[in-house]
DRENPA-3360 file (N, C-alpha, C; in nm, 2 decimals, always signed):
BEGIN
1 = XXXXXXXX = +11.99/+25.76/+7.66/+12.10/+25.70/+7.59/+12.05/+25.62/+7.47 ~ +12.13/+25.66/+7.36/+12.14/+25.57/+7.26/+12.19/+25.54/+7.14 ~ +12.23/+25.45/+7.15/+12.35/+25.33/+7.10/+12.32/+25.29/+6.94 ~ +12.43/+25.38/+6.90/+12.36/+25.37/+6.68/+12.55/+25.36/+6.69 ~ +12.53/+25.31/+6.55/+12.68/+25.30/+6.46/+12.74/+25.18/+6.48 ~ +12.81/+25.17/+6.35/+12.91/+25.02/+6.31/+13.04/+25.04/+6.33 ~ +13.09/+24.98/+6.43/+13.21/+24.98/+6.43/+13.34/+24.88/+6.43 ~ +13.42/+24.86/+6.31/+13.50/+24.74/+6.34/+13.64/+24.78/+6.42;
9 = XXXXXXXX = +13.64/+24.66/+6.50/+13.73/+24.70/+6.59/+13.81/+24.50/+6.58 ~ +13.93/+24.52/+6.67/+13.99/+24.41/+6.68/+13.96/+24.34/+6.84 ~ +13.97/+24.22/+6.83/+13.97/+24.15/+6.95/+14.13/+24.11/+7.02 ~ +14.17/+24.19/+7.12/+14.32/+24.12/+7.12/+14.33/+24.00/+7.18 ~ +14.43/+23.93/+7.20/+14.51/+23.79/+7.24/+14.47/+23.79/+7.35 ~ +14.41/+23.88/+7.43/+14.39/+23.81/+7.56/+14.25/+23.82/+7.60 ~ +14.16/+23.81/+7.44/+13.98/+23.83/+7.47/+13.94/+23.97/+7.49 ~ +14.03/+24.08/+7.48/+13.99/+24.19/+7.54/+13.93/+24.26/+7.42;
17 = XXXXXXXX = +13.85/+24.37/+7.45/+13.78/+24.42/+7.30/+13.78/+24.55/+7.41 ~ +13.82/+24.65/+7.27/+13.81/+24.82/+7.33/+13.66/+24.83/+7.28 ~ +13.59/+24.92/+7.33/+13.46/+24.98/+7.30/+13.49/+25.10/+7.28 ~ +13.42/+25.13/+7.15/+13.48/+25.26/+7.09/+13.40/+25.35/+7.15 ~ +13.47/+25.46/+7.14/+13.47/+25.60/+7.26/+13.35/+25.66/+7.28 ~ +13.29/+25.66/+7.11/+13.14/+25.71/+7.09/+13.05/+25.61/+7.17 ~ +13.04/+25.46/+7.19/+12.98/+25.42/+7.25/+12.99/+25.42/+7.39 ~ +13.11/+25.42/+7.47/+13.18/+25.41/+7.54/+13.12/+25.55/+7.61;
25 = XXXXXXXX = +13.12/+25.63/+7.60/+13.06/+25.77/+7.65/+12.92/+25.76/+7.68 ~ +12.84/+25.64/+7.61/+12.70/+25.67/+7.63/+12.67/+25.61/+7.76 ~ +12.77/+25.54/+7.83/+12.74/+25.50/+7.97/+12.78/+25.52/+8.09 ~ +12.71/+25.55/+8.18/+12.70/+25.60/+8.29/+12.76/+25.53/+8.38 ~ +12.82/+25.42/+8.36/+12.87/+25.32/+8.46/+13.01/+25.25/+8.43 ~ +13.05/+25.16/+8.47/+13.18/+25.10/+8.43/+13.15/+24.97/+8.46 ~ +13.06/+24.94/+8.48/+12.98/+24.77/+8.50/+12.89/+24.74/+8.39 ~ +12.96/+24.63/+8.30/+12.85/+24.59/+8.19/+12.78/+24.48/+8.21;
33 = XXXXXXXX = +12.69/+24.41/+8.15/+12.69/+24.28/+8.17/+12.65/+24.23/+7.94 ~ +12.73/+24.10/+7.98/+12.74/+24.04/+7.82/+12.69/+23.93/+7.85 ~ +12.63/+23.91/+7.77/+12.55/+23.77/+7.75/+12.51/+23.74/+7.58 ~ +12.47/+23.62/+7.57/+12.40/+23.56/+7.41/+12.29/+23.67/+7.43 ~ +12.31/+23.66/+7.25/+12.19/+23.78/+7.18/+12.07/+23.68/+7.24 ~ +11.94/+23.74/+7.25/+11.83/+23.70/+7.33/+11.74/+23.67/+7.21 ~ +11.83/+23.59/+7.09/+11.73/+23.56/+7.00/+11.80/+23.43/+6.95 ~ +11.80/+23.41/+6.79/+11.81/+23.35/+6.75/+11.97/+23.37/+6.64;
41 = XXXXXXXX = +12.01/+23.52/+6.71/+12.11/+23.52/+6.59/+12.26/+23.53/+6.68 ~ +12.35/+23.47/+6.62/+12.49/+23.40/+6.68/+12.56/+23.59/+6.72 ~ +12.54/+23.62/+6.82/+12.60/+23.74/+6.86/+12.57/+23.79/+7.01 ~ +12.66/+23.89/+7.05/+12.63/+23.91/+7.18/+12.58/+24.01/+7.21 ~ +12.52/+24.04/+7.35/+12.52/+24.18/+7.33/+12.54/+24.24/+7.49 ~ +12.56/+24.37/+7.50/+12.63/+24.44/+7.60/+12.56/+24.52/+7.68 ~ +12.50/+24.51/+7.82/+12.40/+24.61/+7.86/+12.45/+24.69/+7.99 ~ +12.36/+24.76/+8.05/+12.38/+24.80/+8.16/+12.32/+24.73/+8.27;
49 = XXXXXXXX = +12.36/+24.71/+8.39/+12.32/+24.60/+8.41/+12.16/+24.62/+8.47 ~ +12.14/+24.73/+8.48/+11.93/+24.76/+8.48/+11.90/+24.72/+8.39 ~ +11.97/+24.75/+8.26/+11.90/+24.66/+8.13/+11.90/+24.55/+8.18 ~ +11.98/+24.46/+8.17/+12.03/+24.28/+8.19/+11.90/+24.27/+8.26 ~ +11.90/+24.31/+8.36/+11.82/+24.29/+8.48/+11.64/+24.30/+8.42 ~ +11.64/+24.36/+8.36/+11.47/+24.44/+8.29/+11.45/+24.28/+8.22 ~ +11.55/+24.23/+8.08/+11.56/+24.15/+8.03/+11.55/+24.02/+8.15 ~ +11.62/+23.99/+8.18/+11.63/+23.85/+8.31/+11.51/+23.86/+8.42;
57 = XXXXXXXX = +11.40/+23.99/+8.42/+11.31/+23.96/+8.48/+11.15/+23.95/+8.43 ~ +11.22/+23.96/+8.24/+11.08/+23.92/+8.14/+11.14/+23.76/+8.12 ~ +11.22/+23.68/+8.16/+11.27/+23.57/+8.17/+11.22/+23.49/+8.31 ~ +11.16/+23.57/+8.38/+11.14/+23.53/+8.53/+10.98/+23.50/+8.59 ~ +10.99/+23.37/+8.58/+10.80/+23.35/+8.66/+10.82/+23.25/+8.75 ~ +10.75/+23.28/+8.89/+10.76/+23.16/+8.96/+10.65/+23.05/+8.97 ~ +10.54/+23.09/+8.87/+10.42/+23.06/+8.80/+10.47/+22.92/+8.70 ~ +10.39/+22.90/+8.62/+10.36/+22.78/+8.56/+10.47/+22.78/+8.46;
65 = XXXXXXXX = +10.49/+22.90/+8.38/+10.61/+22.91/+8.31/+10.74/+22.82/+8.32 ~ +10.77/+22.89/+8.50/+10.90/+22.80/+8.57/+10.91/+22.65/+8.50 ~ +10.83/+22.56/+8.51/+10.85/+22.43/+8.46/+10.82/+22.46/+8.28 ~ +10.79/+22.51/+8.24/+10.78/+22.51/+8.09/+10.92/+22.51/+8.00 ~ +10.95/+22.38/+7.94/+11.10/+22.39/+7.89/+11.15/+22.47/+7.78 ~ +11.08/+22.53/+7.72/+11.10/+22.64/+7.67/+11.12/+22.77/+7.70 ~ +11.06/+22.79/+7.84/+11.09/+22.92/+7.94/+11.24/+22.87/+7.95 ~ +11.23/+22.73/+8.03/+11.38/+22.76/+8.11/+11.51/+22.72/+8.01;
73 = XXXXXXXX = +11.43/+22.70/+7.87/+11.58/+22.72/+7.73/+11.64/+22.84/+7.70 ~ +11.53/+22.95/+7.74/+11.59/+23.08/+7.72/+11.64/+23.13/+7.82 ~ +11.61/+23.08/+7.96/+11.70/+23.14/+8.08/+11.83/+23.06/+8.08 ~ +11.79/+22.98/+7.99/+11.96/+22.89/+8.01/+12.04/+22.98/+7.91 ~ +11.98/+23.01/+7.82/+12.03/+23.05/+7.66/+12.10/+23.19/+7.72 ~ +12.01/+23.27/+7.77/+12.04/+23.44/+7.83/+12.11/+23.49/+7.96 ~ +12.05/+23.39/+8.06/+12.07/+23.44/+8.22/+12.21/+23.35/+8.24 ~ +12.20/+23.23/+8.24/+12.34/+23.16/+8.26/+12.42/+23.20/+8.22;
81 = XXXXXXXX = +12.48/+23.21/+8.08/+12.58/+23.26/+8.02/+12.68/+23.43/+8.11 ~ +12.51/+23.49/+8.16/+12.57/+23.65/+8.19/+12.70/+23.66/+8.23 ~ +12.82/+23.76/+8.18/+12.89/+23.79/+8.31/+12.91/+23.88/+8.30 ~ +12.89/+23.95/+8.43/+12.94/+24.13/+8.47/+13.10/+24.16/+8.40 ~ +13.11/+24.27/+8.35/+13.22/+24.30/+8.32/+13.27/+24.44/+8.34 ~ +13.34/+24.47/+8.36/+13.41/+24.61/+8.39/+13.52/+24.68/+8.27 ~ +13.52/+24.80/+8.29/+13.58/+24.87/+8.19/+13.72/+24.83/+8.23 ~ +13.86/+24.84/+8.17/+13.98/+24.84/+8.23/+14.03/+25.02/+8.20;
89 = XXXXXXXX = +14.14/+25.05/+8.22/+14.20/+25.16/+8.24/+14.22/+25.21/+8.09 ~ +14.22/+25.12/+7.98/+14.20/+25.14/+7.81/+14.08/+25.14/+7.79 ~ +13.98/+25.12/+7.85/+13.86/+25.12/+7.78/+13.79/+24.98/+7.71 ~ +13.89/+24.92/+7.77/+13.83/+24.73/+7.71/+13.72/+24.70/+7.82 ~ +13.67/+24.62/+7.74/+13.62/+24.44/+7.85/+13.67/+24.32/+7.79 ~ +13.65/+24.23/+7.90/+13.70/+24.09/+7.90/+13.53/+24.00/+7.81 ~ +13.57/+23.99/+7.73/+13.48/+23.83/+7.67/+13.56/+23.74/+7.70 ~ +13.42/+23.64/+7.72/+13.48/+23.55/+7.82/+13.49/+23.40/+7.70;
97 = XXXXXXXX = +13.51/+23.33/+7.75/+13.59/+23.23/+7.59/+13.47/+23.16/+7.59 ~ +13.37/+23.11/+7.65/+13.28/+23.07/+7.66/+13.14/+23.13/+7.53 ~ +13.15/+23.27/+7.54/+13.07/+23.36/+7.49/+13.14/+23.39/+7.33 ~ +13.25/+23.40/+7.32/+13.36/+23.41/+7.21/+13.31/+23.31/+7.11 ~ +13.32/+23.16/+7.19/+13.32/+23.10/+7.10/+13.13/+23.07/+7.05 ~ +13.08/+23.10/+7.11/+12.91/+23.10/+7.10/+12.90/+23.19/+6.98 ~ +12.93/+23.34/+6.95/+12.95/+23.44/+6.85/+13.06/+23.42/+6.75 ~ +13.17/+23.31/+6.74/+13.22/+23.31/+6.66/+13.40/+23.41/+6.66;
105 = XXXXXXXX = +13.36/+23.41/+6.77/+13.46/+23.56/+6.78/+13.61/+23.48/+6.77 ~ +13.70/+23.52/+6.72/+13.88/+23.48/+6.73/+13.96/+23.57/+6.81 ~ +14.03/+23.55/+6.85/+14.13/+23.61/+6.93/+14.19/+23.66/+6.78 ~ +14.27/+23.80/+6.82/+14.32/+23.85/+6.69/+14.25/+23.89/+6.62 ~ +14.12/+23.94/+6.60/+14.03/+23.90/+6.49/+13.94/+24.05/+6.49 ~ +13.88/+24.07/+6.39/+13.83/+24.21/+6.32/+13.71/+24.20/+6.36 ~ +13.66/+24.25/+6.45/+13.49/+24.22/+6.48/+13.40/+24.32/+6.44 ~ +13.27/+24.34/+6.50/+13.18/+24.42/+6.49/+13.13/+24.46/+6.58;
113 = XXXXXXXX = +13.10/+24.57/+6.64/+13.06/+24.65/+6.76/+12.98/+24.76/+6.70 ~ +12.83/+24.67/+6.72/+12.72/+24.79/+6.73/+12.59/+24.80/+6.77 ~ +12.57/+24.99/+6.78/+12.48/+25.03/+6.88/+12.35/+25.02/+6.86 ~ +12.30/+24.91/+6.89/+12.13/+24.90/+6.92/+12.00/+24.97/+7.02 ~ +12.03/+25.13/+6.98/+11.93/+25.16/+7.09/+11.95/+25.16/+7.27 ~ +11.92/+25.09/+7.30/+11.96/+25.03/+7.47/+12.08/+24.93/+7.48 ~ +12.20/+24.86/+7.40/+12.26/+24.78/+7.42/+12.36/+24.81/+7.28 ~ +12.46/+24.73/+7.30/+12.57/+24.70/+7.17/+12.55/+24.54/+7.17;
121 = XXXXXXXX = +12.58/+24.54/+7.04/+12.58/+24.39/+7.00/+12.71/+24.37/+6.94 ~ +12.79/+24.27/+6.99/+12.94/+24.22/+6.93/+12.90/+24.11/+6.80 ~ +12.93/+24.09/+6.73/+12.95/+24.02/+6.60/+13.09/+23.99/+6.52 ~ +13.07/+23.86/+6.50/+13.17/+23.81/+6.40/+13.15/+23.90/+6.26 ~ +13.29/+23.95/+6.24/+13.19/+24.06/+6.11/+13.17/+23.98/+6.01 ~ +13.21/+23.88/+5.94/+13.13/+23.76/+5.86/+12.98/+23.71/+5.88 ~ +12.93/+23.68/+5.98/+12.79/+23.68/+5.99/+12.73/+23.82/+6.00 ~ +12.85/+23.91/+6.07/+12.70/+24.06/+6.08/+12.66/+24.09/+5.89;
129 = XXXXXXXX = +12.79/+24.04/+5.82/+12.78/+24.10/+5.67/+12.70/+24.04/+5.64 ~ +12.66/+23.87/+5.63/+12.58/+23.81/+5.57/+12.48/+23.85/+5.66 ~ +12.43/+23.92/+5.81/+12.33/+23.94/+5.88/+12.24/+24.09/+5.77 ~ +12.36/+24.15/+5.77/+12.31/+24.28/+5.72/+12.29/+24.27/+5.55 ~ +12.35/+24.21/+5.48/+12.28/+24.19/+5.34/+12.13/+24.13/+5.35 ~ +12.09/+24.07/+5.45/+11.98/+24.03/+5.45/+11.88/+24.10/+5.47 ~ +11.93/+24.21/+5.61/+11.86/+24.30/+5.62/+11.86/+24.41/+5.53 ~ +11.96/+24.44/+5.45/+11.92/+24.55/+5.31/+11.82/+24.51/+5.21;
137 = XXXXXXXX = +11.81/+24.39/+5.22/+11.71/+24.35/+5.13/+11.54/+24.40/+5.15 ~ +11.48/+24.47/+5.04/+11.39/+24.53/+5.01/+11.27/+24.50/+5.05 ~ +11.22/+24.30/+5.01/+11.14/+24.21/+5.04/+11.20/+24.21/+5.16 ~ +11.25/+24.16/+5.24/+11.31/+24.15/+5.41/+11.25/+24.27/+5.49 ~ +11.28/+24.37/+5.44/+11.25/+24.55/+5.52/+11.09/+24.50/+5.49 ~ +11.05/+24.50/+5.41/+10.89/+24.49/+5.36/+10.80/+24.39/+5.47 ~ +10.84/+24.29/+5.47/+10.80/+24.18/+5.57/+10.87/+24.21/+5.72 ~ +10.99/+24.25/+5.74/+10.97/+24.28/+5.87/+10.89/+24.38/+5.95;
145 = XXXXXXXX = +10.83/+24.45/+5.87/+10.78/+24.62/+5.88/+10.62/+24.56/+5.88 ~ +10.58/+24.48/+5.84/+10.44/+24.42/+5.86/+10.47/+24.36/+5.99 ~ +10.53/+24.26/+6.02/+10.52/+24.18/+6.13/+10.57/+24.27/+6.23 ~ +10.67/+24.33/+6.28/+10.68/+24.43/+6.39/+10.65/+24.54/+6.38 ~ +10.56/+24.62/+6.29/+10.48/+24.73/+6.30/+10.31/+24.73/+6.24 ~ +10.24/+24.59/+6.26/+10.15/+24.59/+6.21/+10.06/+24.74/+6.19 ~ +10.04/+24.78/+6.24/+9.95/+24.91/+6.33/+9.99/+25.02/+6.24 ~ +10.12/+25.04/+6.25/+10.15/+25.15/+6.16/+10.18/+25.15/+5.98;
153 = XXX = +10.16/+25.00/+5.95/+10.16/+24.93/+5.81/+10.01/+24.97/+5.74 ~ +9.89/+25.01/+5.84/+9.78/+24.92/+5.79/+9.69/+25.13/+5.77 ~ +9.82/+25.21/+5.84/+9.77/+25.33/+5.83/+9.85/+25.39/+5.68;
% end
């Protein structure tokens, strides 16, 4: 499975968001789980829940970590928030207001749904625009391509 393309879609009045069909086909299940992006940028994102689970168990030590407050900021940041969600009979899920208002999201409102490989990420489309002008930038692609592909930079 894998999860490419921008899609703006609307959030309706009662938090519900359709997932569009192309994405919506790439999964095998009808159980999602949504949680905060597992970084630093205001957005959510949508897994299956083996993913969630893969994720929430690189989050997991019963080792020295456990008390490290920085371990348990990101389990608070990632694993708390989770909540399972199910497809309805249209093809929505429920965001939950808690997570809405962490990404920015409105009721009513024109969002962004897109496919990252193993997961979707929901976005406010005002930050994904200012997210993604940053990433079109030339210098940005240049320095991210050093730092997460050292190896392949240096060949």
């Amino acid at each position: 499975m894998l999860l490419t393309g921008e899609h703006s879609v609307s959030l309706d009045e009662k938090g519900r968001l359709l997932i569009p069909s192309r994405l919506k086909s790439q999964f095998d299940t009808t159980t999602l789980v949504v949680t905060k992006s597992s970084d630093s940028r205001r957005c959510l994102q949508v897994l299956k829940p083996e993913n969630f689970e893969k994720l929430a168990n690189t989050l997991l030590d019963d080792g020295e970590k456990s008390f490290d407050p920085a371990w348990q900021l990101l389990q608070m940041h990632v694993v708390a928030p989770a909540t399972e969600v199910q497809f309805d009979k249209a093809g929505r899920i429920m965001i939950s207001a808690n997570l809405r208002a962490f990404a920015s999201l409105e009721l009513k409102s024109e969002i962004m749904v897109v496919g990252m490989m193993n997961r979707i990420e929901i976005w406010n489309k005002a930050l994904y625009e200012s997210y993604i002008a940053k990433a079109d930038d030339p210098a940005e692609i240049e320095n991210a391509v050093k730092q997460a592909m050292p190896v392949a930079v240096k060949k």
